[in-house]
C-alpha positions as CSV (number, residue, x, y, z in Angstrom):
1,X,147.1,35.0,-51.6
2,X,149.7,37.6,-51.8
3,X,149.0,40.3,-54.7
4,X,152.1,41.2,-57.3
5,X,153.5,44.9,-56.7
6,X,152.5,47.5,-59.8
7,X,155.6,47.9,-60.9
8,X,156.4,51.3,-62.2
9,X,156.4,51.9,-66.1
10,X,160.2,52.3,-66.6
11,X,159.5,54.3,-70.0
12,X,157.4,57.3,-68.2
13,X,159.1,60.8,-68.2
14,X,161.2,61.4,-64.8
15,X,163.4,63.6,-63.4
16,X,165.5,62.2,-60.3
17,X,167.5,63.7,-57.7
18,X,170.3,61.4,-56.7
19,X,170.9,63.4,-53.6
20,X,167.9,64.2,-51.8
21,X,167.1,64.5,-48.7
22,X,169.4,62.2,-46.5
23,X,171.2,61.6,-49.4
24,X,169.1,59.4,-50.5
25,X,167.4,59.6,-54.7
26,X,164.0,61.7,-54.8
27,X,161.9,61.2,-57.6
28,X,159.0,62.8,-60.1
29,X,157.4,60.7,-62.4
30,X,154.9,62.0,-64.7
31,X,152.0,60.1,-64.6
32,X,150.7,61.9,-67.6
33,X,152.9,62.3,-70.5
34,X,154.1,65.7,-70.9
35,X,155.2,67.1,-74.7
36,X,159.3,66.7,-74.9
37,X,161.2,69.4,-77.2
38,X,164.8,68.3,-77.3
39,X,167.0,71.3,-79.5
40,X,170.9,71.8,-79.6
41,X,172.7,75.0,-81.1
42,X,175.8,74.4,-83.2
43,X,178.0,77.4,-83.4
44,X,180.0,78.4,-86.5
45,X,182.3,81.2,-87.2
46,X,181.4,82.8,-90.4
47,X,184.3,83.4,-92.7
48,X,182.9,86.2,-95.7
49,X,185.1,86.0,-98.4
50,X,185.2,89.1,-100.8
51,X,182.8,89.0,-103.4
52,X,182.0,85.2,-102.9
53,X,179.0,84.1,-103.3
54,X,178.7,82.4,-99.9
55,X,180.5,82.2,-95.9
56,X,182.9,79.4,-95.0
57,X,181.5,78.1,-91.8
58,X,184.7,77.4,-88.8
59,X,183.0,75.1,-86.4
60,X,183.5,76.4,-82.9
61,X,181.5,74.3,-80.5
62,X,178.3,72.4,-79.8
63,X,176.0,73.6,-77.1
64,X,174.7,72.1,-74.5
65,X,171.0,70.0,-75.5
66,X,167.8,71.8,-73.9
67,X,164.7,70.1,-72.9
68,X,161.1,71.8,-72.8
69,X,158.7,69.6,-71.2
70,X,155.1,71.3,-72.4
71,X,151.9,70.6,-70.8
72,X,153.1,69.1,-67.9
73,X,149.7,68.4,-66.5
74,X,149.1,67.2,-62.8
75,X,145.6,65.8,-62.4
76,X,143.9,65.1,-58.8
77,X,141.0,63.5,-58.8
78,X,140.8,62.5,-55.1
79,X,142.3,64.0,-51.7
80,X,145.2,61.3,-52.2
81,X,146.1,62.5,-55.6
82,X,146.1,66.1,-54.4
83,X,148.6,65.7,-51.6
84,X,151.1,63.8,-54.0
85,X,150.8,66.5,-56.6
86,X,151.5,69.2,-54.2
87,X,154.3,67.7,-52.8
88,X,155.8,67.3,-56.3
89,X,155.1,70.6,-56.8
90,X,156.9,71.7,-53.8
91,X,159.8,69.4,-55.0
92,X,160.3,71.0,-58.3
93,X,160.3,74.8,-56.7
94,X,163.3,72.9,-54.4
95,X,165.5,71.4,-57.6
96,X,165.6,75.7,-58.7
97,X,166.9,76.4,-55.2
98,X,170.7,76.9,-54.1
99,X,171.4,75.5,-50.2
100,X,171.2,78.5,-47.7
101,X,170.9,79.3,-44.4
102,X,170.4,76.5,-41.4
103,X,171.9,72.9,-42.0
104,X,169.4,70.2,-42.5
105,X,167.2,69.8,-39.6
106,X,166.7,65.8,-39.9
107,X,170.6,64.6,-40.6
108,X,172.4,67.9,-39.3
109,X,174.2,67.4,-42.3
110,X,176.0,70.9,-43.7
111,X,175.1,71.3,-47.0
112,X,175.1,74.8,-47.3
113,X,176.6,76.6,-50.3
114,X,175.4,74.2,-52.5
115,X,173.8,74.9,-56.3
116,X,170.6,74.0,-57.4
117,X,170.7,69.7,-57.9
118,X,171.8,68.4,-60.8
119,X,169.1,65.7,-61.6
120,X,168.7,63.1,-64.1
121,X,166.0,63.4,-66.8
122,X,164.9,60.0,-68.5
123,X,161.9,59.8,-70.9
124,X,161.3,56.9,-73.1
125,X,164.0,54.7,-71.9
126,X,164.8,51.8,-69.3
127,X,167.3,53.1,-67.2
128,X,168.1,49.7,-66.0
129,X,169.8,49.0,-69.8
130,X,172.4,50.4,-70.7
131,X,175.0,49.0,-73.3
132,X,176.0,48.5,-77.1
133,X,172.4,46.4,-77.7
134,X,170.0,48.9,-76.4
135,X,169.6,52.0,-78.0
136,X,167.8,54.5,-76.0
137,X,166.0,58.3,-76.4
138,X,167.0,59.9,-72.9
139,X,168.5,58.0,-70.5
140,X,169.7,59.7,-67.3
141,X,170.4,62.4,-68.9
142,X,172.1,65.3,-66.3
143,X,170.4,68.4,-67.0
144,X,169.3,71.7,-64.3
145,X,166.1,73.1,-64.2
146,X,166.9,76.7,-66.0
147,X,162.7,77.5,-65.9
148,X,160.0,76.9,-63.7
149,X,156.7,78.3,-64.8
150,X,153.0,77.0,-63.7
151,X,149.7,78.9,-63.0
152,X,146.8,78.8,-60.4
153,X,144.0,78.1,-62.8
154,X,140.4,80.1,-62.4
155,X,138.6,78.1,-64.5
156,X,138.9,74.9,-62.9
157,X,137.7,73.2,-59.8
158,X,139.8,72.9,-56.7
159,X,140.1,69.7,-54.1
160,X,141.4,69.7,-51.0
161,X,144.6,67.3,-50.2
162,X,144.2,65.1,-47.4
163,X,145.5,68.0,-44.7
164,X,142.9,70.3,-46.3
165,X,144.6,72.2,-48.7
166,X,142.9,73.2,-52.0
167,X,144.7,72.1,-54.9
168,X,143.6,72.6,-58.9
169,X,142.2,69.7,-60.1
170,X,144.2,70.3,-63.2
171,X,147.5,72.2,-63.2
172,X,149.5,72.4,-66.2
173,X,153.3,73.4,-65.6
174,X,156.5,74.0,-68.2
175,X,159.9,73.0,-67.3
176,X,162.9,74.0,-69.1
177,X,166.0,71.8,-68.6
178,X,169.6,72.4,-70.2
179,X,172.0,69.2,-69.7
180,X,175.4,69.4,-67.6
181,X,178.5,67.2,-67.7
182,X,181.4,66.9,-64.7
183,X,184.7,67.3,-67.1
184,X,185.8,63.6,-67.1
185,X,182.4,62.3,-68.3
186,X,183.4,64.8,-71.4
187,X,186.5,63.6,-71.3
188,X,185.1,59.6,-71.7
189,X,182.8,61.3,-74.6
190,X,182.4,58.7,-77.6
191,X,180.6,59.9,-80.9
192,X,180.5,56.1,-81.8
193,X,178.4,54.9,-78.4
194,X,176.9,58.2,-78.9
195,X,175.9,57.8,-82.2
196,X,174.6,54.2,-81.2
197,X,172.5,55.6,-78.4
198,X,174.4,53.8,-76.1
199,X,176.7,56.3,-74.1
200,X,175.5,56.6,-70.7
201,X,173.8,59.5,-69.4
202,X,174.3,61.6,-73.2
């Protein structure tokens, strides 16, 4: 008897590449649910009347949203667990680099000159639905890693990953993420969709 695939939990926080290597989408789920701080500025020119008890606020602009994912915690518990963490490790110190120096060494492909990826950041949603009936929280949402921060722990035990590399058994990383449009998707902007939590990828 054949055995169902585990399918993945669609609603788990996850940051994709559409273009990774070969041009083809890399992926980091987090298996354990980090903390998710979404803020937004909203800049206002203050107008001072004389001797009025109060500004008149000029809207200017709203900011771009920013995401801090907080205790980002990768846990290995066996050799397996410790190889997959460290190459998701290695993965998010690639989405902060710019392309430089030789062209890809599998595809030959020249790719150099490029910026840092601009990846999609879903949490809580099914990417897979997207319309007027579904609202959603973040759904693709394009954003660039602006921070990278994590520590090598002292006070925690170590396991080597499969090739032998030692590896924190629990490593706890912050990421900070600002989201990015092209200038037609602004351009297609509705507050209406939006406010429905159906635009895609705001």
């Amino acid at each position: 008897m054949n055995e169902k695939p585990i399918l993945e939990n669609v609603y788990k926080i996850k940051l994709v590449n559409p273009r990774g290597p070969g041009r083809r989408p890399e992926r980091v789920v987090f298996d354990v649910t980090p903390q998710v701080v979404e803020a937004r500025s909203v800049q206002y020119e203050e107008i001072a009347p004389v001797h009025a008890p109060g500004y008149i606020m000029i809207y200017k602009t709203t900011g771009s949203r920013s995401f801090d994912l907080g205790n980002v915690t990768l846990v290995s518990q066996t050799p397996m667990d410790a190889s997959k963490n460290i190459r998701i490790l290695h993965t998010l110190r690639s989405w902060t680099m710019p392309r430089f120096g030789k062209k890809e060494p599998v595809t030959g492909i020249d790719r150099r000159g490029e910026p840092p990826p601009v990846l999609y950041f879903s949490a809580y949603s099914d990417p897979t639905k997207i319309g007027s009936k579904y609202v959603n929280h973040i759904n693709k949402v394009p954003v660039v890693i602006t921070q990278l921060t994590f520590d090598y722990p002292s006070d925690v035990a170590y396991i080597n990953t499969e090739e032998g590399t030692p590896m924190p058994v629990v490593m706890n990383l912050t990421i900070s993420l600002t989201e990015t449009h092209a200038p037609i998707e602004y351009e297609q902007f509705s507050l209406t969709k939006f406010k429905q939590g159906s635009l895609p990828h705001f």
